[in-house]
N, CA and C of each residue as an Amber inpcrd file, in Angstrom:
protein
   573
 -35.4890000 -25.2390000  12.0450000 -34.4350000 -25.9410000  11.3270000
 -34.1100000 -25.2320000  10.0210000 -35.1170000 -24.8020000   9.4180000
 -34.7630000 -24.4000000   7.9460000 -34.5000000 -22.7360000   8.4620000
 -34.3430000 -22.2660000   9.4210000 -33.9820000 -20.7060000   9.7550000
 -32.5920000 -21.1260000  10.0940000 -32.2010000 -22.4160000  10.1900000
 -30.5370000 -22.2750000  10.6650000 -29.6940000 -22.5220000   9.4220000
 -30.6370000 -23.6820000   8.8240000 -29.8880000 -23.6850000   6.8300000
 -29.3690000 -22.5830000   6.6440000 -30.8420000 -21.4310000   6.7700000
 -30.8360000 -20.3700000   5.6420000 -29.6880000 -19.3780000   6.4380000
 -29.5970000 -19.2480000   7.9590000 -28.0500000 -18.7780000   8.5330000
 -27.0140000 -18.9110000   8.1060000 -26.8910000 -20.4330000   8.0080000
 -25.6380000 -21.1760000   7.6260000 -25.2180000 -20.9380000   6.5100000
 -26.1490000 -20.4770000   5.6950000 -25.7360000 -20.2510000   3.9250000
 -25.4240000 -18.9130000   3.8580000 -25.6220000 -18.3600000   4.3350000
 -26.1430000 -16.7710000   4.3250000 -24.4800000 -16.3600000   4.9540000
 -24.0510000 -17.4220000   6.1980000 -22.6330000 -17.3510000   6.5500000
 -21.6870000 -17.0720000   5.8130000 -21.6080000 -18.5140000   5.1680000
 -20.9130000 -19.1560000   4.5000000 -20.8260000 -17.9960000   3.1130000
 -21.7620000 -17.4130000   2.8760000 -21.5980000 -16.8740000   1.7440000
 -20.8670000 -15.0450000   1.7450000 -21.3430000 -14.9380000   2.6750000
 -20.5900000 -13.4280000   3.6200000 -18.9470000 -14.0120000   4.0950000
 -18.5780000 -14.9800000   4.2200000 -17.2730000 -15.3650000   4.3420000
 -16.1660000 -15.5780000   3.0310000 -16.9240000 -16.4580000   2.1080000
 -16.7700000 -16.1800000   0.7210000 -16.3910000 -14.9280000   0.4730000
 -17.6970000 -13.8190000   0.2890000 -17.2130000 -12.4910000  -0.3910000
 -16.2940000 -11.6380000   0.3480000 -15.6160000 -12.0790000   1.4170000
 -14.9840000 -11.1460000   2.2590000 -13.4430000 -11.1780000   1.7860000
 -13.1600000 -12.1260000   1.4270000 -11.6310000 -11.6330000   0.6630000
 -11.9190000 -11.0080000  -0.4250000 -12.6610000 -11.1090000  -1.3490000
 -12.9780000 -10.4650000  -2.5180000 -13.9770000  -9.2550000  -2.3750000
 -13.6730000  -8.1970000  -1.2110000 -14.1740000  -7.2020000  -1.0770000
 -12.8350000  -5.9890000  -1.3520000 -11.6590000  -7.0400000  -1.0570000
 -10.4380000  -5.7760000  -1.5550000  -9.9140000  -5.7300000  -2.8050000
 -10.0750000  -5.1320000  -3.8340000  -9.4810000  -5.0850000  -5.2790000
  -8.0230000  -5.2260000  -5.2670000  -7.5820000  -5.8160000  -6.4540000
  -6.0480000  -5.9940000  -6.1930000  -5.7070000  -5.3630000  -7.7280000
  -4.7080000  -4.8830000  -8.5220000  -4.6220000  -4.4180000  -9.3900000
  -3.4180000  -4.3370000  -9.9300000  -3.4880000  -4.7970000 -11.2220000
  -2.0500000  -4.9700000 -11.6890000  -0.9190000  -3.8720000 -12.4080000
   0.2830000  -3.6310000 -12.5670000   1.1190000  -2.7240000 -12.2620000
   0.9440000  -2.0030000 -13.2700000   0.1180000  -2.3870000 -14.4040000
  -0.1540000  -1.3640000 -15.4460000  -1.6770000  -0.6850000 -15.1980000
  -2.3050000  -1.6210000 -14.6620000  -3.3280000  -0.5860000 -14.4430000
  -3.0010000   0.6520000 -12.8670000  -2.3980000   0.0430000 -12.3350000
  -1.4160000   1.4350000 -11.3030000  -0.9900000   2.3450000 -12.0330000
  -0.2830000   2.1220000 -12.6310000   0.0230000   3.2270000 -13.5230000
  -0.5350000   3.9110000 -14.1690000  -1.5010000   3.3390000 -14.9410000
  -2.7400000   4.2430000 -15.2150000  -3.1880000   5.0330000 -14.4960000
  -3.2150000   4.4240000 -12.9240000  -4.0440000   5.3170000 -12.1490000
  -3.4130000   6.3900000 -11.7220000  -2.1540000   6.4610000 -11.5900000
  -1.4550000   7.6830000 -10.9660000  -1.9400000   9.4300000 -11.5310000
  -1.4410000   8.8370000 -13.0330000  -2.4270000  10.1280000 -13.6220000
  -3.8820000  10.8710000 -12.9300000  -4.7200000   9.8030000 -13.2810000
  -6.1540000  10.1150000 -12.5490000  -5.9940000  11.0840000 -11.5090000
  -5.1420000  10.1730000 -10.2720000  -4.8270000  10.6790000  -8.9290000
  -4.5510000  12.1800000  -8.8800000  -3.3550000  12.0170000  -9.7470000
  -2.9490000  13.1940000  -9.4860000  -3.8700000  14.7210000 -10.7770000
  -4.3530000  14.4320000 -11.6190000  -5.4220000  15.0620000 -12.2280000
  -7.0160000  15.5290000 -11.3510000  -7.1420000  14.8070000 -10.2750000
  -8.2350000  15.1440000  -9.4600000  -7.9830000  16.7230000  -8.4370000
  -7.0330000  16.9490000  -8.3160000  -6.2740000  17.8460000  -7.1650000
  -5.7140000  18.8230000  -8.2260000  -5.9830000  20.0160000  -8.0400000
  -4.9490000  21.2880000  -8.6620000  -3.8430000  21.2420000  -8.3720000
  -3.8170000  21.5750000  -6.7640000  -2.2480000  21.2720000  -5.9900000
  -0.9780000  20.1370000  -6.3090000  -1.2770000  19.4280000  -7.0710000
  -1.0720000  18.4670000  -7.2710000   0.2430000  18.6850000  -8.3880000
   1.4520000  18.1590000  -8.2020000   2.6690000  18.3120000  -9.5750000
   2.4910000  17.9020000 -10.7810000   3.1080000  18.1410000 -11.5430000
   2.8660000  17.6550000 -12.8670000   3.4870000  16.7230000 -13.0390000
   3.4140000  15.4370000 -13.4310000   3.7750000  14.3990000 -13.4980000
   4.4390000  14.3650000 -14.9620000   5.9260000  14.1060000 -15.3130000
   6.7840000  13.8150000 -16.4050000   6.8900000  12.8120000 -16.7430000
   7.0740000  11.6930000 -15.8570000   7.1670000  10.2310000 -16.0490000
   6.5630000   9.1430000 -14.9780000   6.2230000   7.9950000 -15.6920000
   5.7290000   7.0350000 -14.8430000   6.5920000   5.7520000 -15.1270000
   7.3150000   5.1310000 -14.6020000   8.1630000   3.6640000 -14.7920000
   7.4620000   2.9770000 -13.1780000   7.1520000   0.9620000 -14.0320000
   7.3470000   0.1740000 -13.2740000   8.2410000  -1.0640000 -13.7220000
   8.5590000  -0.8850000 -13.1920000  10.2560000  -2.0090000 -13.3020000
  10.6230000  -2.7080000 -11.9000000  11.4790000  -4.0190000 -12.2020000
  11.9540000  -4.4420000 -11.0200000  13.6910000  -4.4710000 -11.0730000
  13.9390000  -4.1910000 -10.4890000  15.8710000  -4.1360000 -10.4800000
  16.0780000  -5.3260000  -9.0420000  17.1080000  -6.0810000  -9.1310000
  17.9720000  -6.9740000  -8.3360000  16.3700000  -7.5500000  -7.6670000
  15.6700000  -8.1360000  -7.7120000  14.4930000  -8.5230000  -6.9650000
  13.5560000  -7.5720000  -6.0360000  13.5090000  -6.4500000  -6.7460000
  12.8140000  -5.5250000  -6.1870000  11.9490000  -4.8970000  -7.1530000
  10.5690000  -4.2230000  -6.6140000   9.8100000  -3.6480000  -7.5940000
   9.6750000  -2.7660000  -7.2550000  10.1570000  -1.3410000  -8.3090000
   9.8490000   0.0140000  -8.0800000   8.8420000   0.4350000  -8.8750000
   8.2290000   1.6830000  -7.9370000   7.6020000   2.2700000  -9.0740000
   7.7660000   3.7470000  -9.0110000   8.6810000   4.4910000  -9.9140000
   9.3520000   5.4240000 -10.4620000   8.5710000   6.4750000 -10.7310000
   8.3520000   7.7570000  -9.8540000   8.1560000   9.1450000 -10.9700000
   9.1400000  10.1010000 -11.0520000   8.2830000  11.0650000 -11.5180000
   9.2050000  11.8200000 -12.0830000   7.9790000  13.0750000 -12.2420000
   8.4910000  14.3080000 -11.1410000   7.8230000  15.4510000 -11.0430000
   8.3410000  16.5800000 -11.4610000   7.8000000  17.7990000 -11.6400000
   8.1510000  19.1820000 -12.1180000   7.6530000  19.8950000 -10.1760000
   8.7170000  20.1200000  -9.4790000   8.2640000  21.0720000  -8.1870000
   8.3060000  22.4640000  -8.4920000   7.6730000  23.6570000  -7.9840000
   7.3850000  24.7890000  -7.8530000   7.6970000  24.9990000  -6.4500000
   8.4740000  25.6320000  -6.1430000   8.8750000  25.3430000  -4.5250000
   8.0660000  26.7070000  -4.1560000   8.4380000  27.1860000  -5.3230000
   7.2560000  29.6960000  -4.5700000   6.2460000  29.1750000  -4.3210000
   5.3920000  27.8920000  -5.0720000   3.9470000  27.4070000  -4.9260000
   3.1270000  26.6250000  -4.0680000   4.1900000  25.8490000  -3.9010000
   3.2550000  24.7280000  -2.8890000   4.8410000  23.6090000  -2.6330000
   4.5410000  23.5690000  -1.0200000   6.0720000  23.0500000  -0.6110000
   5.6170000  21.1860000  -0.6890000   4.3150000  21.1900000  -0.3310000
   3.9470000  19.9740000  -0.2600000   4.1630000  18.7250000  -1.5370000
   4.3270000  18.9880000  -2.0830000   4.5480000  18.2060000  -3.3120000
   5.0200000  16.7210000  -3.3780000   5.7930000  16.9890000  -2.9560000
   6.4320000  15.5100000  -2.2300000   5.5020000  14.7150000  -1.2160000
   5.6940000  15.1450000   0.0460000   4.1860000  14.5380000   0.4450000
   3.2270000  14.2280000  -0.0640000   2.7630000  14.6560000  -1.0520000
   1.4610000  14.4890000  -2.1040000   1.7540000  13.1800000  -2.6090000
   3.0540000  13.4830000  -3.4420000   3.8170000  12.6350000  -4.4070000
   3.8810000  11.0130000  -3.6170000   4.4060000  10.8940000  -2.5960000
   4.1720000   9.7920000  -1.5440000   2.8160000   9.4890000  -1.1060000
   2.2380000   9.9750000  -0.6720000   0.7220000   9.7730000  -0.1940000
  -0.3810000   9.1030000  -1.8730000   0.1880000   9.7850000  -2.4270000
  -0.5870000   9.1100000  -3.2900000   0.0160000   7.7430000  -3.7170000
   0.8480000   7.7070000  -4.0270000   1.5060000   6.3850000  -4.3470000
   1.0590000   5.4060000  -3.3080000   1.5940000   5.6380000  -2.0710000
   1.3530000   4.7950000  -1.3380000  -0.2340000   4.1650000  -1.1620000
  -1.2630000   5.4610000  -1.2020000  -2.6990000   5.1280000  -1.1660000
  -2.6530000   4.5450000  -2.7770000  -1.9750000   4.2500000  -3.7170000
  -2.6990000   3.5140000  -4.8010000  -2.0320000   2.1900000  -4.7690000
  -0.4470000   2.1120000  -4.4050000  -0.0960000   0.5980000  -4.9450000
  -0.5820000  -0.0380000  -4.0380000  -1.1580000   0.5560000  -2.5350000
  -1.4220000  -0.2430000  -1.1550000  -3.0390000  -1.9000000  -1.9170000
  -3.1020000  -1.1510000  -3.3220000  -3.9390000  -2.6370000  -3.6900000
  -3.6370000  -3.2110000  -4.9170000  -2.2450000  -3.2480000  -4.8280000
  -1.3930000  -4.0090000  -5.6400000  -1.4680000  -5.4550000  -5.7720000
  -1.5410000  -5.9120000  -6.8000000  -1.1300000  -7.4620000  -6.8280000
  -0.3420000  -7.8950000  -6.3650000   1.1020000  -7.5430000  -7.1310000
   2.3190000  -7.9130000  -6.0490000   2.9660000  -6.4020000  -5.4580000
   3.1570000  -6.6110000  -4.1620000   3.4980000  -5.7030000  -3.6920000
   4.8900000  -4.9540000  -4.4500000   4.6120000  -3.4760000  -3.9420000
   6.0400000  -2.7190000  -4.2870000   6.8190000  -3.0080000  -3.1580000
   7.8950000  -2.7150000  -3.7800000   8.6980000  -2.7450000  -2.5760000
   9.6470000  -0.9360000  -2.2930000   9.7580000  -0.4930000  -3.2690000
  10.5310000   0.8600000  -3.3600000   9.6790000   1.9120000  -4.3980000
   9.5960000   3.4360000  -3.7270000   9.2520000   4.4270000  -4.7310000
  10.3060000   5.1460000  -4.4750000  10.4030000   5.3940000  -5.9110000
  11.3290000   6.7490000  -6.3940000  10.1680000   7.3610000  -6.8110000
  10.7350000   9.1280000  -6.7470000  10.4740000  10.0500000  -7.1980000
  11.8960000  11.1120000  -7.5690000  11.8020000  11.4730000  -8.1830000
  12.6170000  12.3510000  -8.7830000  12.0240000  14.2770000  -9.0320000
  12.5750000  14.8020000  -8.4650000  11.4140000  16.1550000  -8.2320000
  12.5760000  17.4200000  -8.9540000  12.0670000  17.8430000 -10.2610000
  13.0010000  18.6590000 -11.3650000  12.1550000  19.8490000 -10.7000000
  13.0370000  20.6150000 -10.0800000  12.4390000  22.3860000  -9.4870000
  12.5640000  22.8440000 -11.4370000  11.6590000  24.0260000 -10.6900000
  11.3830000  25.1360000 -12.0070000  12.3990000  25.6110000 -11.6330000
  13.0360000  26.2270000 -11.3350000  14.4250000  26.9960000 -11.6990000
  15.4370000  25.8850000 -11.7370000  15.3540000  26.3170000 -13.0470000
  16.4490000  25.3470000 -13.8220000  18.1230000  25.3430000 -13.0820000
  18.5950000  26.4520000 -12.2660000  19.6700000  26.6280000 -12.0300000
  19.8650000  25.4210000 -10.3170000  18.8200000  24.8910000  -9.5850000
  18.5510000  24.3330000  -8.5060000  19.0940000  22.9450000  -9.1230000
  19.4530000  22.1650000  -8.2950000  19.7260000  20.2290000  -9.0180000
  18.4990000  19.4370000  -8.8330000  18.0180000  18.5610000  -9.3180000
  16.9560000  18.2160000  -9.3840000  17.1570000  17.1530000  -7.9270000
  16.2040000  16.5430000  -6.8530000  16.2440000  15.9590000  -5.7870000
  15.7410000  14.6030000  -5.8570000  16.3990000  13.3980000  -5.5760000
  15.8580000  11.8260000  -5.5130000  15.4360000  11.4740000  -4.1800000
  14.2190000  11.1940000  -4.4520000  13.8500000  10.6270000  -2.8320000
  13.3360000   9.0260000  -3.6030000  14.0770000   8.0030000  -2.4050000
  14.1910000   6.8610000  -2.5750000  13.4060000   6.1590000  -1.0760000
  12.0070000   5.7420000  -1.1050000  11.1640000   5.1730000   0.2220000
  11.0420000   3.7750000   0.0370000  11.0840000   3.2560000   0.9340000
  10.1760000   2.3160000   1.3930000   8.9350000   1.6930000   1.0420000
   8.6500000   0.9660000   0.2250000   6.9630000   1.3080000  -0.0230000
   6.1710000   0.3740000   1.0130000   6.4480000  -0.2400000   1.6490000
   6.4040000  -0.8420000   2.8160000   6.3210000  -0.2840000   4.2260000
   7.1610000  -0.2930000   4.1530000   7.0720000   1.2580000   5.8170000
   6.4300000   2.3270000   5.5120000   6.4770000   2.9630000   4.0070000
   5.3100000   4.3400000   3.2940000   3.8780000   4.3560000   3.5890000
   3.4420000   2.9760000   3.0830000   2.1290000   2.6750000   3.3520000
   1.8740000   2.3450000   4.9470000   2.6100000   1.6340000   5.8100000
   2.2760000   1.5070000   6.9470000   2.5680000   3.2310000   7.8540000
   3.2000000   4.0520000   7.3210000   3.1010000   5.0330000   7.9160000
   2.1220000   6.0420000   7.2420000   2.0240000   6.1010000   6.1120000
   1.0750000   7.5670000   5.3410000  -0.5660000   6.7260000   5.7500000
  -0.5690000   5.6920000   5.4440000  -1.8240000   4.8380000   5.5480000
  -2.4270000   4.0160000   6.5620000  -1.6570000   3.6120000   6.6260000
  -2.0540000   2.7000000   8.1060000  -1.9690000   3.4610000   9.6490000
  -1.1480000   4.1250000   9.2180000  -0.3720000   5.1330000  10.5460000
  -0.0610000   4.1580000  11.5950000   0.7500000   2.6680000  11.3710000
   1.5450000   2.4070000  12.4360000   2.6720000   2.3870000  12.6710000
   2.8690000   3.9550000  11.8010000   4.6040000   4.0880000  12.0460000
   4.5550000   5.1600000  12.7460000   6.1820000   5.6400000  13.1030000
   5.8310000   7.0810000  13.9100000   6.7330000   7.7660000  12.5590000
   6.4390000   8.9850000  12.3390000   7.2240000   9.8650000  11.3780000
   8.3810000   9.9140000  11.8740000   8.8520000   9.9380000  13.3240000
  10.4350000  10.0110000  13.2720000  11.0170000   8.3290000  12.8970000
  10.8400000   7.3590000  13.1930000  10.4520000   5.9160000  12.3890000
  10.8850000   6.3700000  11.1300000   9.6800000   6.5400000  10.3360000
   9.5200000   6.7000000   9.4830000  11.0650000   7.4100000   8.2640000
  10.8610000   8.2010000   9.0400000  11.8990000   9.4240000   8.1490000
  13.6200000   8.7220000   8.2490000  13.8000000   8.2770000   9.7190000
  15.3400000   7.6280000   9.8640000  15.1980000   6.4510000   9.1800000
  14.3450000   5.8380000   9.0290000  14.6030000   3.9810000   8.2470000
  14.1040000   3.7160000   6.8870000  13.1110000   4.4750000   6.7130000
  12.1560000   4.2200000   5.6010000  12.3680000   4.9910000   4.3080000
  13.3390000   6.4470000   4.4540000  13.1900000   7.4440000   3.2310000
  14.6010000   7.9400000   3.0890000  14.9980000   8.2760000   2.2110000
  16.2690000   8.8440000   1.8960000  16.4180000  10.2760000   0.9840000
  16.7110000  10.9200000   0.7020000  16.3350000  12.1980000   0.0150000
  17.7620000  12.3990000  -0.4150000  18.2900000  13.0680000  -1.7670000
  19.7210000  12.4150000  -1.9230000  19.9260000  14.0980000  -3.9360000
  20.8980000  14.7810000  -3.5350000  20.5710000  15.2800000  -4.9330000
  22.1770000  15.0030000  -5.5280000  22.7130000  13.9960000  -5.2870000
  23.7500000  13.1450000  -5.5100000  23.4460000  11.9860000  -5.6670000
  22.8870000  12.0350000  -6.9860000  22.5440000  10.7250000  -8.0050000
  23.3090000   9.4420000  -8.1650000  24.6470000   9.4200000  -8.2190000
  25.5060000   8.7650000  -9.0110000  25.5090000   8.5360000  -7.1490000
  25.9380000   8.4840000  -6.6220000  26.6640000   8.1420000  -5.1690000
  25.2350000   7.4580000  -4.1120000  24.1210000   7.6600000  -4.6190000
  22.9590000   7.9060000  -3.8920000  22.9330000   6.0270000  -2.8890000
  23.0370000   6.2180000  -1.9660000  23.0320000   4.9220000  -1.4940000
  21.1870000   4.6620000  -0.0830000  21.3150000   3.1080000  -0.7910000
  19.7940000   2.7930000  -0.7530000  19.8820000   2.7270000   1.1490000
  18.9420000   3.1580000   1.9270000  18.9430000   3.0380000   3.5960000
  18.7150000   1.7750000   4.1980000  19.0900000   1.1510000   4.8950000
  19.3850000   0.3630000   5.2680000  18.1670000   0.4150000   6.0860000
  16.7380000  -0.5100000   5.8820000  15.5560000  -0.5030000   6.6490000
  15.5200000  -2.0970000   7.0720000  15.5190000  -2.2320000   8.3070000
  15.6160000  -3.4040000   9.4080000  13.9070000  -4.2580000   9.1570000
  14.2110000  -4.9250000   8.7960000  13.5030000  -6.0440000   8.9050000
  11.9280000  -6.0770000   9.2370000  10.9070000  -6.0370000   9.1270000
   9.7960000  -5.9430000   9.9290000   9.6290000  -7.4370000  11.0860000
   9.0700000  -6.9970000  12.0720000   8.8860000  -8.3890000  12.7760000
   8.1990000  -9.2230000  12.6300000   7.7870000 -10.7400000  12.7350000
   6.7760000 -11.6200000  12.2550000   5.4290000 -11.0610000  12.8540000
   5.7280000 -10.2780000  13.7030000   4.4190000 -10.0140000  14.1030000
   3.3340000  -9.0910000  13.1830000   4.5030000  -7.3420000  12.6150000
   4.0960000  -6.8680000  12.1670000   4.0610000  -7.4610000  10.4100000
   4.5610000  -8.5790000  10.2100000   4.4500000  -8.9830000   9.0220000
   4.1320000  -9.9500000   8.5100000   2.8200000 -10.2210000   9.4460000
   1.8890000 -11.8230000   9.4130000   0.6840000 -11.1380000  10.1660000
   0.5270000  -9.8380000  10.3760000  -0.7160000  -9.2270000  11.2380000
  -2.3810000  -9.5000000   9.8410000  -1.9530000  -9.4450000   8.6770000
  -3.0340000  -9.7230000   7.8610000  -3.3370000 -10.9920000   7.7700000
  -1.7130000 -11.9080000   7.6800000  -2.3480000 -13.2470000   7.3290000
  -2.9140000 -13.8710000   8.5660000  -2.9300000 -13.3360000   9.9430000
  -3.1820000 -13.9090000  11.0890000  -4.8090000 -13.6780000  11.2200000
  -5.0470000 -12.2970000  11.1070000  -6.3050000 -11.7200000  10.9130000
  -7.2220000 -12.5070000  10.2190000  -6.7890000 -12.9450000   8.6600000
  -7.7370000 -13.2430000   8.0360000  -7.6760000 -15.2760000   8.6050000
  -7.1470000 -15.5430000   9.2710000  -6.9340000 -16.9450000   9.8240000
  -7.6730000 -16.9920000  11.1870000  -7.7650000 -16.3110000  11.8540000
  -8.6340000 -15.7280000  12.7680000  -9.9790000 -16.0700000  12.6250000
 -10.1640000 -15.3900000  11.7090000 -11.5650000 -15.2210000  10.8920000
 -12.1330000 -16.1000000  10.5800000 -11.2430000 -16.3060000   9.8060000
 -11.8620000 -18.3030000   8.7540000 -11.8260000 -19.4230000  10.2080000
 -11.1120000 -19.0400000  11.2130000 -11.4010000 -20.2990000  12.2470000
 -12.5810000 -19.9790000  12.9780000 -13.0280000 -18.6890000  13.4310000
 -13.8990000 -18.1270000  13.8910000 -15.2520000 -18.7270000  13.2400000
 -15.4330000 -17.8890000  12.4900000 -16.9450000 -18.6790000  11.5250000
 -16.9630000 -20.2060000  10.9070000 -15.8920000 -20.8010000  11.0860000
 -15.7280000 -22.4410000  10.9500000 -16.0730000 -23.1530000  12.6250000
 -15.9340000 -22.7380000  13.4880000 -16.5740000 -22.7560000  15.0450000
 -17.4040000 -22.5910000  14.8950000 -18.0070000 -21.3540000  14.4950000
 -19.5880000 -20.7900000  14.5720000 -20.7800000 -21.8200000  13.6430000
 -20.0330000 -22.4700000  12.4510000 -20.5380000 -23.4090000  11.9060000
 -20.6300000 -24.5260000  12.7230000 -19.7120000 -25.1000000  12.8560000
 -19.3120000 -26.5840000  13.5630000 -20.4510000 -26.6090000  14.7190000
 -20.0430000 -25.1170000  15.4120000 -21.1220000 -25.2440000  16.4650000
 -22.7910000 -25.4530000  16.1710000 -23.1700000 -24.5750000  15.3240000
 -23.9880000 -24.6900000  14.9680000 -24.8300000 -25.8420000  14.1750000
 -23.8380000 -26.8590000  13.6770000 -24.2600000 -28.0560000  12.9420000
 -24.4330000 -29.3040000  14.2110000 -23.4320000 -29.0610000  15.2940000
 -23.6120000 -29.5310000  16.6590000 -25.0390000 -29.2520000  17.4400000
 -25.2880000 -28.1160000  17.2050000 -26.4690000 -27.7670000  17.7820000
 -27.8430000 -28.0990000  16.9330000 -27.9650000 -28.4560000  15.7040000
 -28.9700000 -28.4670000  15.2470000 -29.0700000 -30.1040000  15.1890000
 -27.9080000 -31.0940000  15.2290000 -27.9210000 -32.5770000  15.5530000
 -28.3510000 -32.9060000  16.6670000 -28.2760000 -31.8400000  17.9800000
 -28.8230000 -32.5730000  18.9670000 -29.6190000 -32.5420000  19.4650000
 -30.5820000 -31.7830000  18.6110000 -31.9240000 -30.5220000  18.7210000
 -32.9570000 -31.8950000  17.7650000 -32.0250000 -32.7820000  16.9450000
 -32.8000000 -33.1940000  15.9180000 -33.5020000 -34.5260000  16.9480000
 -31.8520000 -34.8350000  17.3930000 -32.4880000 -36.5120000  18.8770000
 -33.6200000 -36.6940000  19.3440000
């Protein structure tokens, strides 16, 4: 009897810490972190600016790079991948990254890429997007600033956009059975 208490608590308490095993972090300490990120890696651009702001009910979060195109083509990819791997433990979610990428030759126009941060993370991170997905719905690349128009990305389905809250509901009914059962079983064990 007292080996099923000490189960039951031992449950109960591993269920507890399981939402609070993912850090969530607020938009200034993101920002903080980008630096870090990108300071760990040589390859890595030089970062000019960091903005988080929300425009019309949306939250971006804005850089602003120096590219070397003779050096390393990847930059952008970088520039996305990291973002996406840091706001992915955001408090409130992003919804859009800009980047803005100023080439070293000054005579080139500087390039706006405008993503998804939603479809970003489910494709750089999660990988349940496909890159051709990805690239037609989710990203826009644009060095016509003033005209630059936002892509038109379709909806996610309830499925793919209730897959966490279902998961973690799952869960909590799961080990609430496993209890129930178990408090069933130790009442009729007691008769």
């Amino acid at each position: 009897m007292e080996f099923f208490i000490r189960f039951i608590f031992i449950g109960i308490m591993v269920s507890c810490l399981y939402p609070a095993s993912k850090k969530h972090f607020t938009d200034q300490q993101i920002a903080n972190m980008v630096p870090q990120y990108f300071n760990r890696d040589h390859n890595s651009p030089n970062i000019t600016r960091i903005r988080v702001y929300g425009k019309e009910d949306e939250k971006y979060l804005h850089l602003e790079i120096d590219v070397n195109r003779n050096r390393y083509l990847g930059e952008m990819d970088y520039t996305l991948f990291a973002m996406a791997n840091i706001t992915q433990y955001a408090k409130v979610p992003f919804d859009k990254f800009i980047v803005i990428m100023y080439p070293a030759i000054k005579s080139n126009e500087p390039e706006l890429l405008e993503a998804d941060a939603g479809c970003t993370i489910n494709y750089l991170i999660h990988k349940k997007t496909t890159r051709k997905r990805w690239s037609e719905t989710c990203v826009k690349i644009s060095t016509d600033f003033e005209n630059f128009v936002v892509p038109t990305v379709s909806s996610p389905s309830k499925k793919e956009s209730s897959s966490d809250e279902s998961g973690n509901k799952i869960l909590l009914l799961v080990i609430l059975a496993f209890i129930g059962f178990l408090l069933y079983f130790l009442k009729r064990k007691t008769r």
